[in-house]
C-alpha positions in Angstrom: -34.0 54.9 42.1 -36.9 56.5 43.8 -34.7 58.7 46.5 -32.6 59.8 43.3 -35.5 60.8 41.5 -37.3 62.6 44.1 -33.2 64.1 45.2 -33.1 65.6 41.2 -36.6 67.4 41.4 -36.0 69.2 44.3 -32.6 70.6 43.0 -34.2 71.1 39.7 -36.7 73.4 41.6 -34.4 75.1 43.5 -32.4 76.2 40.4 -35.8 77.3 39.0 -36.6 79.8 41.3 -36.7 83.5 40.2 -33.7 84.6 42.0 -32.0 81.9 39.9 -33.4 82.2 36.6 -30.7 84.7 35.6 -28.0 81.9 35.9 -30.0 79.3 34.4 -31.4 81.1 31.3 -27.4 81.1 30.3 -27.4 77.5 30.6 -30.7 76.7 29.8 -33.1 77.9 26.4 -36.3 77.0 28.5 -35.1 79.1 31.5 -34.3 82.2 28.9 -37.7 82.3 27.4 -38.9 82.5 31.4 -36.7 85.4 31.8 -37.0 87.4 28.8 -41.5 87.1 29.3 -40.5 88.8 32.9 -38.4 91.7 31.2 -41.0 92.6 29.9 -43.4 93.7 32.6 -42.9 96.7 34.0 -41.3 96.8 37.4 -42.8 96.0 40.7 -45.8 94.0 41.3 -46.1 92.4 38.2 -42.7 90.8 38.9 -43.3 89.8 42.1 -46.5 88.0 40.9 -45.0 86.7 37.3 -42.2 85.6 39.6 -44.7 82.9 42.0 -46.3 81.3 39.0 -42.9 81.5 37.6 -41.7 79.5 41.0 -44.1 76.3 40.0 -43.6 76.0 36.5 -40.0 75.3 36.8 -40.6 72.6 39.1 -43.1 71.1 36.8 -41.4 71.0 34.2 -38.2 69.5 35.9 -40.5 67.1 37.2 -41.2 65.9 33.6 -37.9 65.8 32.6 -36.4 63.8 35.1 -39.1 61.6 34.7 -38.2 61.1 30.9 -35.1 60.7 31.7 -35.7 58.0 34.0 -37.7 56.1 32.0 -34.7 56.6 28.8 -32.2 55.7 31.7 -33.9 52.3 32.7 -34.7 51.4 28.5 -30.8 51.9 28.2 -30.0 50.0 31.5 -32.6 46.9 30.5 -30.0 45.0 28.5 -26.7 45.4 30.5 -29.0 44.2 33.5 -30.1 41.0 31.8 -26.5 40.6 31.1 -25.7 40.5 34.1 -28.5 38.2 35.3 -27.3 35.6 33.2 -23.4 35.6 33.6 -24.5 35.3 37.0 -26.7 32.7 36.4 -24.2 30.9 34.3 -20.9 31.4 36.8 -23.1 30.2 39.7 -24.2 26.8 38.1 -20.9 26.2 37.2 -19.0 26.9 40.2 -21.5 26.3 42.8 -23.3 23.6 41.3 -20.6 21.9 39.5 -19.9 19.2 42.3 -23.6 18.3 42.4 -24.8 18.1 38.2 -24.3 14.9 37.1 -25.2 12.5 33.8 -27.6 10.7 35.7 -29.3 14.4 36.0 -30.0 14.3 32.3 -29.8 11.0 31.0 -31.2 7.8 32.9 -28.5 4.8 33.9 -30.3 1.3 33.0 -29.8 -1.4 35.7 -28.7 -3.6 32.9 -27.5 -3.1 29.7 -29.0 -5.9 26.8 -26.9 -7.0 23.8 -26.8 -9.7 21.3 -24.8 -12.4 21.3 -24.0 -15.1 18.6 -24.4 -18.1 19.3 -21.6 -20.2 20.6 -19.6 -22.7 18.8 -19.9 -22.2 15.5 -18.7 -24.6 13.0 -16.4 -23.2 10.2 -17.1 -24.4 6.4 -14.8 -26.2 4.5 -13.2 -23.4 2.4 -12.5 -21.5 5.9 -11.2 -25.3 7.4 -8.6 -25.6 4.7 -7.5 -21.9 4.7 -6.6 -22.7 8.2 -5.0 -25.8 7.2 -2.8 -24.6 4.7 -2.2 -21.7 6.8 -0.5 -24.3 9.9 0.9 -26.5 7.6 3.2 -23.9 6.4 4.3 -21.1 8.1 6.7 -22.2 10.4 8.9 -22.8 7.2 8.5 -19.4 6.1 11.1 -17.0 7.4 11.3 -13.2 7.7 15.0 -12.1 5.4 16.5 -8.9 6.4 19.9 -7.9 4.0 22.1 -5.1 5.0 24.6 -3.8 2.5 26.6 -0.6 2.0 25.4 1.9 -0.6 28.0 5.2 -1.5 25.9 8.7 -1.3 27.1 11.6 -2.5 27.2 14.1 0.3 27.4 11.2 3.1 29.8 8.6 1.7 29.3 5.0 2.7 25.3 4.6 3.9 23.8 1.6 5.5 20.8 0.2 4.0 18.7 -2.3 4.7 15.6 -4.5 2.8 13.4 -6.7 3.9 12.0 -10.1 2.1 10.5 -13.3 2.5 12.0 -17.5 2.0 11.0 -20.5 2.8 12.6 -23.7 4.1 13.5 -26.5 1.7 15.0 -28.8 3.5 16.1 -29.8 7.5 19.9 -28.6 6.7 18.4 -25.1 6.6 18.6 -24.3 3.0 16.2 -21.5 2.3 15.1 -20.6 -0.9 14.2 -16.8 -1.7 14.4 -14.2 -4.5 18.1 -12.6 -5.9 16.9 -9.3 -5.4 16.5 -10.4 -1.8 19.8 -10.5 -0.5 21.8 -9.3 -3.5 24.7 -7.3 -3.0 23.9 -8.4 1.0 26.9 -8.0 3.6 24.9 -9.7 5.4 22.1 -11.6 6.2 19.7 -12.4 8.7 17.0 -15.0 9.0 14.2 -15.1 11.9 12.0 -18.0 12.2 8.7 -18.0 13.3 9.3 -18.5 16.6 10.8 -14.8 16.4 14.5 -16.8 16.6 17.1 -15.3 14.7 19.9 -16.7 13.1 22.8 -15.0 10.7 22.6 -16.8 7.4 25.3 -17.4 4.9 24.3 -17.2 0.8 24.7 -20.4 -1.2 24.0 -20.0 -3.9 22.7 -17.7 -6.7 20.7 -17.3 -10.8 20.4 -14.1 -11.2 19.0 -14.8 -14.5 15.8 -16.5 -13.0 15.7 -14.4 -9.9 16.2 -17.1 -7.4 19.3 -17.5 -4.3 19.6 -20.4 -1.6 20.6 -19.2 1.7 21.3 -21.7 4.8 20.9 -21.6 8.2 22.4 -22.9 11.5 19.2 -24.0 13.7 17.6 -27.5 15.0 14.4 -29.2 13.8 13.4 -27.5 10.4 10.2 -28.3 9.2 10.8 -28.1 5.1 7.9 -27.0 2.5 6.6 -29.7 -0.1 7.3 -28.6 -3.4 4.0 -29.1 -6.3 4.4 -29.0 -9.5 3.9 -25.4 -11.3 3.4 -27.5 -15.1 -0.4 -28.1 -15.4 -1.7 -24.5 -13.8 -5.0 -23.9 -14.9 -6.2 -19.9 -14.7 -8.8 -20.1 -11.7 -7.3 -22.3 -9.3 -7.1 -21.1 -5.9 -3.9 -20.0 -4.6 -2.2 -18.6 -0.9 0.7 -16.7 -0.5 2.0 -16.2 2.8 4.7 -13.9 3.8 5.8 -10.6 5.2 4.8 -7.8 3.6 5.6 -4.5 5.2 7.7 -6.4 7.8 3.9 -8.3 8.9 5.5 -11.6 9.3 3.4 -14.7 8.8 0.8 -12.8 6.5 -1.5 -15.1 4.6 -3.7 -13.7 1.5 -5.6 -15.7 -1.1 -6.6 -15.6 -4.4 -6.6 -17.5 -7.7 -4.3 -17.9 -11.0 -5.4 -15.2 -12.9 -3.3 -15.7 -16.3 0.3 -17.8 -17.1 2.4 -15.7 -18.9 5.6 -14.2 -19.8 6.9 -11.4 -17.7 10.0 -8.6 -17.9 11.6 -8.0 -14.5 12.7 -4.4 -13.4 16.2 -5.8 -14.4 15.4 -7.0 -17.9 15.6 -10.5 -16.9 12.1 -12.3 -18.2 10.3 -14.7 -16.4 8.8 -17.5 -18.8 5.5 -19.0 -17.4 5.1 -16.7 -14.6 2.2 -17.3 -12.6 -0.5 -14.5 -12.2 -2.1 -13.9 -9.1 -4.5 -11.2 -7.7 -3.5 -12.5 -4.3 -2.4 -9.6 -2.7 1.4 -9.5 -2.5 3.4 -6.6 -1.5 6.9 -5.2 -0.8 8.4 -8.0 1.8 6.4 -10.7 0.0 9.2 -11.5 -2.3 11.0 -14.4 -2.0 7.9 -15.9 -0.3 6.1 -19.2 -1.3 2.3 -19.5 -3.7 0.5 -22.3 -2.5 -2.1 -24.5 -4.1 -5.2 -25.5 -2.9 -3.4 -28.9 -0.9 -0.6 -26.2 0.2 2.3 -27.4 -1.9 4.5 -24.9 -3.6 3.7 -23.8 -6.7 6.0 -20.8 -7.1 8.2 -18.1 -5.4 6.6 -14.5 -5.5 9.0 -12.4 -6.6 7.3 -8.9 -8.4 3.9 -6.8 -8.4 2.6 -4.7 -11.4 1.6 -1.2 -9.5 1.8 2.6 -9.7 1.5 2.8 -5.9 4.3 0.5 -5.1 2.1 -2.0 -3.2 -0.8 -4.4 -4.3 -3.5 -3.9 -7.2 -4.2 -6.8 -7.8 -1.7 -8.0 -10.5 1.2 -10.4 -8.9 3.6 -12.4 -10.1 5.5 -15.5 -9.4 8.2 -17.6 -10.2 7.1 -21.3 -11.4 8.5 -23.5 -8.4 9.2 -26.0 -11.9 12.1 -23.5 -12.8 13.4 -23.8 -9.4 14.2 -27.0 -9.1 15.4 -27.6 -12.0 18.6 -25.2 -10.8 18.0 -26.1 -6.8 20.9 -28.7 -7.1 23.2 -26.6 -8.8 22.9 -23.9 -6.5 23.6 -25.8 -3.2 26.0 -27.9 -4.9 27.8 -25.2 -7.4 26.9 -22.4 -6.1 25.8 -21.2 -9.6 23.4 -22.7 -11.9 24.5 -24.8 -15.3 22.6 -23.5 -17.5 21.4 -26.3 -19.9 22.0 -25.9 -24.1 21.4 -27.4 -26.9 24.5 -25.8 -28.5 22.7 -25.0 -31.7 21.5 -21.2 -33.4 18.5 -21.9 -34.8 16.1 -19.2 -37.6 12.1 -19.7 -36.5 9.7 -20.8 -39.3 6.2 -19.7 -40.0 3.8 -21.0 -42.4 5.2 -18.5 -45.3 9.0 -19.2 -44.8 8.0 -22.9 -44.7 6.4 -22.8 -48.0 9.1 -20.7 -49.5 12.1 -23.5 -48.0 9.5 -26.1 -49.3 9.8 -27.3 -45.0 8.1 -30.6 -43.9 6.2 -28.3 -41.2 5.1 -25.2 -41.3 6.3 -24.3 -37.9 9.9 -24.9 -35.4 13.6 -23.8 -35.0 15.6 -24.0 -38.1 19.2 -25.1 -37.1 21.3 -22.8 -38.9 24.6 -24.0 -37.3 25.4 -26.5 -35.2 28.2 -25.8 -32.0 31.4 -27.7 -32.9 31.9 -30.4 -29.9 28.4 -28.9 -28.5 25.1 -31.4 -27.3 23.9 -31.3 -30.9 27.1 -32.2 -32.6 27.4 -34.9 -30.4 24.1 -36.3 -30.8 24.3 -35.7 -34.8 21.9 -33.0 -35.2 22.9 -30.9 -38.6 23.3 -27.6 -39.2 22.4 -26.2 -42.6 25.0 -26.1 -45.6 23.6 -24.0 -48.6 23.7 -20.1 -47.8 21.1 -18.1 -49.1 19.6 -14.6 -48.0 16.8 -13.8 -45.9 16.3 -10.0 -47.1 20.0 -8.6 -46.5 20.6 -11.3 -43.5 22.6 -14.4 -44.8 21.2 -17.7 -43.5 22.3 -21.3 -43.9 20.0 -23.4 -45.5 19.2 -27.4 -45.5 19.8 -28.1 -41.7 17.2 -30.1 -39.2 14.4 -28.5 -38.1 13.3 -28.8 -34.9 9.6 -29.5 -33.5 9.5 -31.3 -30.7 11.2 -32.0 -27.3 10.5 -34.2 -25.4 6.8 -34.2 -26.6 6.6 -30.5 -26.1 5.8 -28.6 -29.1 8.7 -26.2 -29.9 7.1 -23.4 -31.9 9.6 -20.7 -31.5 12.7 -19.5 -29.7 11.1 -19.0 -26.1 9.3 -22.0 -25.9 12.6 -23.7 -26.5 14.0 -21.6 -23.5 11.0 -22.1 -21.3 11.6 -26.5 -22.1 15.5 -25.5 -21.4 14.6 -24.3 -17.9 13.2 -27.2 -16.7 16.6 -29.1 -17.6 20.0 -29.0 -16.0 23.2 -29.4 -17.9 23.3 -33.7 -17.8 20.1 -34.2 -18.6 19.1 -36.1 -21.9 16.1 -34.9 -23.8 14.5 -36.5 -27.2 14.5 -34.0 -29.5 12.1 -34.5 -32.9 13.5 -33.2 -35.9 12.5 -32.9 -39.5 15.5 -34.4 -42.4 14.2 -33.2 -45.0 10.8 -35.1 -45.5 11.5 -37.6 -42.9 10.4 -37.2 -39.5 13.4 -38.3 -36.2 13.6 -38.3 -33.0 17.2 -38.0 -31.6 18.5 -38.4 -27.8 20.6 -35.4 -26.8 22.8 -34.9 -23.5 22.4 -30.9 -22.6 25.9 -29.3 -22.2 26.4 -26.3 -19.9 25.1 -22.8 -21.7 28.6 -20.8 -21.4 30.5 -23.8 -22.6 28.4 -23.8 -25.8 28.6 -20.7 -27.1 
């Protein structure tokens, strides 16, 4: 920088000599105002001595110039060079240096590293020790259910499909029992074990009504469930369910009986004394088995109340009691005989027993008895004196029903709810009201569809 500075002065002072003022004072305003001051002297001497000072101002003043510009040169050049100092700073420690910066160069390595630990051999409690229980106990009778059938589409035709549910082993022939809405409609059907083992299964038998269908199997050394008793549920006992939701097989959740109630399946069908459960159940549950505390069955899970499609809480299940009262049937029939009394009954309240003048305020009327049915068999009456009930004829003076067997009969779903825990064959005593005088009559339920 110093050779160029010193280069530019002396060719700055060369152009500023008086032989070369003319050119410059047409490039330069400082140069003119030299050359118009030496115009006007007169000629000769004056000239020659205007034109020596004239000689070292020039270079004076180039001197000062150059030196500003310098100095505006360098403040421009400042930033670029910094620039510069640090890309190269930054390309050499990542190039050059990369091979030797390591983590250890910035963060310390401990020769050992400390942690806690718990402490070994815990015990479990006794809630966690029967969870675990029940858990064993059971699931190698619960199965995985896969169903393939042939839906029609549209655009494509004929389309494959295939759902997934849950079943449980009943006994060692390999009779399953699962949900209808399992395998209905099913080509067919496949059953894998525990073990992951998988077997074709062939469908037995099936109540749509109630939801429930009896597969069987082909395999060795079944291990069948123990089946409870769904009739004395109290809201609050502790329940399981295990089976595979989402295709999860051998999924166990908990919970408790969180109401008994009657329920409306997607299909209409109604579920009478279906138990409640916020034990989480979800798509592939159904069909699978809700355990008590001792891990008996209590009831088949069959249907969840959600907006999401899976689990919020609310579950429901089928009472393992309405099960068995149709499990024979359906391994033996194939279809369920539906027990009946073979009566159409009216249901009384407090105000239409007053107005009959009724024995009770409450039961099933028998407005007409089925001719050759249960009750006309077991000499139960219908009524025999027509009278109106608003526009609706009704038949008047026939038995009016309370009771069977012990169970208080208050209206027309209780009656069905005592019905499903019959089969066609059975005998139930059925109390009755004659008038004033209070019976109790035996009656052998016929089949439903012969009795209508």
């Amino acid at each position: 920088m110093t050779g160029f500075s010193a280069l530019s002065a002396e060719v700055l002072c060369v152009l500023m000599r008086p032989e070369n003022l003319g050119l410059i004072s047409a490039d330069a305003g400082m140069a003119g105002i030299f050359d118009r001051r030496e115009r006007r002297e007169p000629p000769g001497r004056v000239r020659r001595a205007k034109g020596a000072q004239l000689g070292k101002r020039p270079c004076l003043a180039a001197n000062y110039i150059c030196q500003s510009g310098i100095e505006t040169s360098m403040r421009a050049l400042r930033p670029l060079l910094l620039g510069m100092v640090l890309a190269g700073a930054f390309v050499y420690f990542t190039t050059h240096r990369s091979a030797q910066v390591r983590l250890a160069d910035w963060v310390g390595r401990p020769d050992k590293v400390e942690i806690t630990e718990a402490a070994g051999g815990e015990s479990l409690d006794s809630e966690e020790q029967n969870n675990i229980s029940v858990y064993r106990k059971n699931i190698q009778s619960v199965v995985n259910i896969t169903s393939r059938a042939m839906a029609f589409d549209f655009f494509n035709g004929l389309v494959p499909q295939e759902g997934q549910g849950s079943g449980f082993i009943i006994d060692k022939e390999g009779h399953i029992l699962t949900n209808y809405h399992v395998i209905a409609d099913a080509q067919r059907v496949e059953v894998t074990l525990h073990n992951r083992k998988k077997y074709g299964a062939t469908v037995i038998g099936t109540d749509r009504a109630h939801d429930l269908a009896v597969i069987q199997i082909k395999a060795p050394d079944l291990p069948p469930m123990v089946l409870g008793d769904s009739r004395n549920l109290q809201v609050g006992q502790k329940v399981y369910a295990i089976g595979n939701p989402f295709g999860l097989s051998g999924t166990l959740t908990r919970g408790i009986v969180s109401s008994i109630r009657s329920v409306q399946e997607p299909d209409g069908m109604t579920i009478d004394e279906a138990i409640q459960t916020d034990a989480a159940i979800n798509p592939g549950n159904s069909g699978g088995p809700l355990l008590n505390w001792h891990g008996e069955v209590i009831g088949i899970n069959t249907m969840i109340a959600s907006s999401v499609g899976q689990s919020a809480g609310i579950g429901f299940a089928i009472p393992i009691n309405t099960a068995k009262a149709v499990l024979n049937d359906l391994v033996t029939l194939g279809r369920v005989r539906r027990p009946a009394l073979g009566v159409r009954t009216m249901e009384i309240g407090p105000e239409l027993a007053n107005q009959m003048g009724l024995a009770a305020d409450y039961g099933l009327l028998i407005v007409q008895v089925v001719p050759g049915g249960s009750a006309d068999r077991a000499g139960l009456r219908g009524g025999n004196e027509r009278a109106y009930l608003g526009n609706i004829p009704i038949m008047l003076g026939g038995d009016l029903i309370v009771a069977i067997d012990g169970q208080d009969v208050q209206d027309q779903q209780s009656l069905s709810q005592i019905m499903n825990s019959h089969r066609a064959g059975d005998t139930v005593r059925v109390t009755i009201y004659r008038g004033k005088r209070k019976m109790d009559i035996n009656v052998s339920l016929g089949e439903a569809r012969e009795q209508v």
